[in-house]
C-alpha positions as CSV (number, residue, x, y, z in Angstrom):
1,X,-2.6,-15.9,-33.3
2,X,-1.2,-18.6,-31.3
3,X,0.8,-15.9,-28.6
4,X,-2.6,-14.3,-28.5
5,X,-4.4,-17.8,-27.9
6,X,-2.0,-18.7,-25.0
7,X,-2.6,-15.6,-23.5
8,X,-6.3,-15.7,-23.6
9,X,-6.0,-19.5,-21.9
10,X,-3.5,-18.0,-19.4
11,X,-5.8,-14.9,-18.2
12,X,-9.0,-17.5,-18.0
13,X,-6.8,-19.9,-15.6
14,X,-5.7,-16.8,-13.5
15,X,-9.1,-16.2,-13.1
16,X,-10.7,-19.7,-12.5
17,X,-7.9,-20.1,-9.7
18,X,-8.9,-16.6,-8.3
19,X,-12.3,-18.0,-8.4
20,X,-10.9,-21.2,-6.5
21,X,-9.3,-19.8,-3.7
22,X,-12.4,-17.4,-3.0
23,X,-14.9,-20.2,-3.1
24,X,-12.1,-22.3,-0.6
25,X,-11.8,-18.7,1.4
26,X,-15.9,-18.3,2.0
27,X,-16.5,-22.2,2.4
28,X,-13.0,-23.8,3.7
29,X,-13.5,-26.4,0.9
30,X,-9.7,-27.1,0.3
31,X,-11.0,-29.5,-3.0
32,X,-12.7,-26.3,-4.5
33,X,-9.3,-24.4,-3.8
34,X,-7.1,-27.2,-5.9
35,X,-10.3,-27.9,-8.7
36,X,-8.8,-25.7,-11.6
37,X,-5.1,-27.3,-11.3
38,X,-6.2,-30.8,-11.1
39,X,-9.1,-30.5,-13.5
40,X,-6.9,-31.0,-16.5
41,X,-8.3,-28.0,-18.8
42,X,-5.2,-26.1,-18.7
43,X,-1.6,-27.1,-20.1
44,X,0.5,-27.8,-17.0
45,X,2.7,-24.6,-18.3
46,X,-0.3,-22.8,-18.2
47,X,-1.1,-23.7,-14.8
48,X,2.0,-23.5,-13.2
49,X,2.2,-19.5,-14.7
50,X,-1.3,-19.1,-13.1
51,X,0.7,-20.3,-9.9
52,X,3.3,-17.5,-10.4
53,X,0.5,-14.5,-11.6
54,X,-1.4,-15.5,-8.0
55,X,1.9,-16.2,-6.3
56,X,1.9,-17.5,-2.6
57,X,-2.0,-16.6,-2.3
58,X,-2.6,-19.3,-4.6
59,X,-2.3,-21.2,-1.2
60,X,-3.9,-18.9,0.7
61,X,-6.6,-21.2,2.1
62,X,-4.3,-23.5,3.9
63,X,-2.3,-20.9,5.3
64,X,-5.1,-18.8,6.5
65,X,-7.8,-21.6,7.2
66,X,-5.7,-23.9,8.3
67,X,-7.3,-26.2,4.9
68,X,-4.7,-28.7,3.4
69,X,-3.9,-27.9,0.1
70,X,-5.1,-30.6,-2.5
71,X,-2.3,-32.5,-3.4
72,X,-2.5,-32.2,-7.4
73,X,-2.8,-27.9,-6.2
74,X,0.4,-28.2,-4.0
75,X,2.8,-30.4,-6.6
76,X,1.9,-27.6,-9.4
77,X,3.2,-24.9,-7.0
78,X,6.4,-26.2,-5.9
79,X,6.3,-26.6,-9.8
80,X,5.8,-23.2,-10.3
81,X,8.2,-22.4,-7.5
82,X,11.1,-24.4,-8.8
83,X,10.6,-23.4,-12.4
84,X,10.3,-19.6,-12.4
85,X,13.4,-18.7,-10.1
86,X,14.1,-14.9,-10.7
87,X,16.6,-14.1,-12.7
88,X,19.6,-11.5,-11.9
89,X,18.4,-8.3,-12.9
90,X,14.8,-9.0,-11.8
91,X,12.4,-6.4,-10.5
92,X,12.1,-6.5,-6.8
93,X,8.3,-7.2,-6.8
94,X,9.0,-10.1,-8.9
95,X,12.0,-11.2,-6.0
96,X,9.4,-10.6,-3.2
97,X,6.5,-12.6,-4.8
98,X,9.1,-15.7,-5.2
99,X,10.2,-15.4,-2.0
100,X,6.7,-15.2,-0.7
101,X,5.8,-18.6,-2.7
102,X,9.0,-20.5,-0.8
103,X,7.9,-19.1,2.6
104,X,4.2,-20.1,2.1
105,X,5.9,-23.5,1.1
106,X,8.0,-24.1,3.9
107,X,5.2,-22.9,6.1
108,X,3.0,-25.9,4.9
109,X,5.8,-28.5,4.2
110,X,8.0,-28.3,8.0
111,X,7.5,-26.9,10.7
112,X,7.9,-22.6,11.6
113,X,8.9,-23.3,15.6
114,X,10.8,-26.0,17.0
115,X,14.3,-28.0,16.8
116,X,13.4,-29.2,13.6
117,X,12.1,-26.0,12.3
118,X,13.1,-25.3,8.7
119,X,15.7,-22.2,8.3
120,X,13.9,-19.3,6.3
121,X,15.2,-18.1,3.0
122,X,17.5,-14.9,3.4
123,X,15.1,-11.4,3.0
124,X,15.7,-9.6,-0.2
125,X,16.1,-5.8,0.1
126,X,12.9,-3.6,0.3
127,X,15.1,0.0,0.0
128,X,13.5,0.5,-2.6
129,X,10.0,1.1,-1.0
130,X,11.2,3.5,1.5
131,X,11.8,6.3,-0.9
132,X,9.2,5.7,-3.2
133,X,6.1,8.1,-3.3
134,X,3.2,7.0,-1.8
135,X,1.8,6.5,-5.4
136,X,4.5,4.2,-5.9
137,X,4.2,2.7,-2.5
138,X,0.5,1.6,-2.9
139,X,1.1,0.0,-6.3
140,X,4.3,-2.1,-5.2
141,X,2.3,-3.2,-1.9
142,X,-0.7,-4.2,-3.9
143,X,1.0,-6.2,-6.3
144,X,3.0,-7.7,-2.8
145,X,-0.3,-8.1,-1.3
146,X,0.3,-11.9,-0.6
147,X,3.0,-10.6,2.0
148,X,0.0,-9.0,3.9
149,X,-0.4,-11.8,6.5
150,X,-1.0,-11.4,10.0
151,X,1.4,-11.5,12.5
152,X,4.4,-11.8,9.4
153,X,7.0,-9.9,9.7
154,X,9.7,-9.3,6.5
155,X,11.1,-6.1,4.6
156,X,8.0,-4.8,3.1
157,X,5.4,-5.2,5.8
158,X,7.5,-2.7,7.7
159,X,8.2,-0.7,5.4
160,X,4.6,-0.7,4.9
161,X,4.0,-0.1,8.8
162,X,6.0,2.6,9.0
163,X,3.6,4.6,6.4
164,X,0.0,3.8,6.9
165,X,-1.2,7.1,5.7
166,X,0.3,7.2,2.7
167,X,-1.1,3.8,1.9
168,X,-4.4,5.3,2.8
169,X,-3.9,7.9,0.6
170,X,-3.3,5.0,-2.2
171,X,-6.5,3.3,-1.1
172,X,-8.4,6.8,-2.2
173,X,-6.4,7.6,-5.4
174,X,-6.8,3.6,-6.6
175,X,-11.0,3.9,-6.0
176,X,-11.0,7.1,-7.5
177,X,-9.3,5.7,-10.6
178,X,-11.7,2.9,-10.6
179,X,-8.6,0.5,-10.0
180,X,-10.2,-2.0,-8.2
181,X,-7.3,-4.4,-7.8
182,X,-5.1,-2.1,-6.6
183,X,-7.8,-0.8,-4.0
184,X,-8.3,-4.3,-2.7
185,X,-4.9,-4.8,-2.4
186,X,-3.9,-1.6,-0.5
187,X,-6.7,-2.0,1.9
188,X,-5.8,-5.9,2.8
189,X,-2.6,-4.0,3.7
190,X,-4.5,-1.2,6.0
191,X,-6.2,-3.7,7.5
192,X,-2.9,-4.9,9.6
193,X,-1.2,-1.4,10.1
194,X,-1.6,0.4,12.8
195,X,-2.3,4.6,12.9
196,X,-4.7,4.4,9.7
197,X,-6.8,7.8,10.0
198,X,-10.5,6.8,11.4
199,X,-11.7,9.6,8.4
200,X,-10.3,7.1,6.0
201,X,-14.0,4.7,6.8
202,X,-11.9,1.7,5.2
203,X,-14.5,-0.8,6.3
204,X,-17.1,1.2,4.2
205,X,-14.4,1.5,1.9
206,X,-14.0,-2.1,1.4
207,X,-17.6,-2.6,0.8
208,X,-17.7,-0.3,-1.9
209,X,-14.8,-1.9,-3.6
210,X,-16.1,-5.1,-3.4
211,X,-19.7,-3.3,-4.9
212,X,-17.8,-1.6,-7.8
213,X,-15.1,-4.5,-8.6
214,X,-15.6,-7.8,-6.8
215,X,-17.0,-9.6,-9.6
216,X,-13.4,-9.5,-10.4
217,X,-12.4,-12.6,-8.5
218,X,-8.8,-11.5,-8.3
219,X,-10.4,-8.5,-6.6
220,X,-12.9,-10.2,-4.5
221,X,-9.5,-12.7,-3.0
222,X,-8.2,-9.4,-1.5
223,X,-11.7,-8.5,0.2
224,X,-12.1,-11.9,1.4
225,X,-8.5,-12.1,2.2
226,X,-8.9,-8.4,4.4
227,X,-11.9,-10.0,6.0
228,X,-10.8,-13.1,7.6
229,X,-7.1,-11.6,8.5
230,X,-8.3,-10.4,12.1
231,X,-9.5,-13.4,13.1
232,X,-6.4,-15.4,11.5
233,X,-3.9,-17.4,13.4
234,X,-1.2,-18.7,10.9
235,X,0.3,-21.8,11.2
C-alpha cells in the first residue's frame, strides 16, 4: 500500500511540474515554472524524482525563454542531478537524459562561449540508434526529446538528422496507436530536421495531437516545446 501511495504522489508531481513548465512556456512566468518544487506538497525525494522523470526539460523555460529558473526549482535539480548518477550497466536513454540535465545546468550556471567557458561533459555513445528500426528510433528519440533543442548538436540529434523519414514514419504509427506522448515527442524532433516529406502535414499533425492528448500536460510540454523552437535562440 505504501509502494503504491508513493507512486501515486510521484505520478501527480510529474504532472503538476509538466503543468509548470507549460504555464512558464505559454506565459514566461519563471515563478509558475518553479511553484510545484517550492510549494512544499511533495517530499523533497519525491520532487527531485519528478526532476529526473522530466529531466533537463524541467528547466526548459530558462533555456528556451531566456526565464531564470526560480531558485528553490534550480537547487532541487542539481539535487536531482547529483543524486541519480547512472549506474554502470544503465540503459543509454537513461545515460543521455543525465547527461542532458548537466548540460542544461552548465548552460544556466557559466557561460557556453568565452575564456571562461565551462568544458562540456564527454558524449556518451548513440550507436545504438543507428541500427535500430525506425520503430525503435522514434521511441528512443521521444523519450530523449529534451535533447531536441535548436541549434544543439550531440550524438542523438544526428543520428536523428540523418533519418527524418523514419521518424516521420514514427510520428504516424505513435498517432495511429493513440500514443500521444510519443507523438509529441517525435514531432518536437521533426520540427528541427531537415528533408521531412511535405505529405507528412506535421503542422496539422501537431494540432491534432495536441486535440487528441494535450490535456496530458506532459504531452502538451512537447507541442509547446515544437512551437516556440523556431523562433528560439539558446543561450
Amino acid at each position: 500500500m505504501e509502494q503504491s501511495s508513493t507512486s501515486a504522489l510521484l505520478q501527480g508531481t510529474v504532472l503538476d511540474l509538466a503543468s509548470d513548465v507549460v504555464s512558464a512556456l505559454r506565459s514566461g512566468d519563471h515563478v509558475r515554472a518553479g511553484s510545484t518544487l517550492t510549494a512544499g506538497g511533495a517530499g523533497e525525494g519525491v520532487a527531485r524524482a519528478a526532476v529526473r522523470v522530466l529531466g533537463a526539460d524541467a528547466l526548459l523555460p530558462s533555456v528556451l525563454l531566456r526565464v531564470p529558473s526560480a531558485p528553490g526549482q534550480l537547487a532541487v535539480f542539481k539535487d536531482a542531478v547529483a543524486a541519480h548518477q547512472p549506474r554502470a550497466d544503465a540503459a543509454p536513454a537513461v545515460v543521455w537524459s543525465h547527461w542532458a540535465m548537466t548540460r542544461t545546468l552548465r548552460r544556466l550556471e557559466h557561460p557556453l562561449t568565452g575564456p571562461d567557458a565551462a568544458e562540456p561533459a564527454a558524449e556518451p555513445g548513440a550507436d545504438w540508434l543507428d541500427g535500430a528500426g525506425w520503430q525503435t528510433l522514434t521511441h528512443q528519440l521521444a523519450v530523449l526529446a529534451p535533447l531536441a533543442l535548436p541549434g544543439e548538436e550531440c550524438a542523438v540529434t544526428r543520428a536523428a538528422r540523418r533519418r527524418p523519414v523514419d521518424v516521420a514514419r514514427g510520428f504516424v504509427r505513435a498517432v495511429r496507436r493513440r500514443d500521444w506522448q510519443q507523438a509529441a515527442g517525435a514531432g518536437r524532433w521533426l520540427t528541427l530536421l531537415d528533408g521531412v516529406p511535405d505529405t507528412l502535414g506535421l503542422e496539422a499533425g501537431l494540432d491534432f495531437v495536441r486535440l487528441m492528448g494535450g490535456s496530458d500536460p506532459r504531452v502538451a510540454l512537447q507541442l509547446e516545446a515544437a512551437r516556440l523552437m523556431p523562433a528560439a535562440v539558446l543561450l
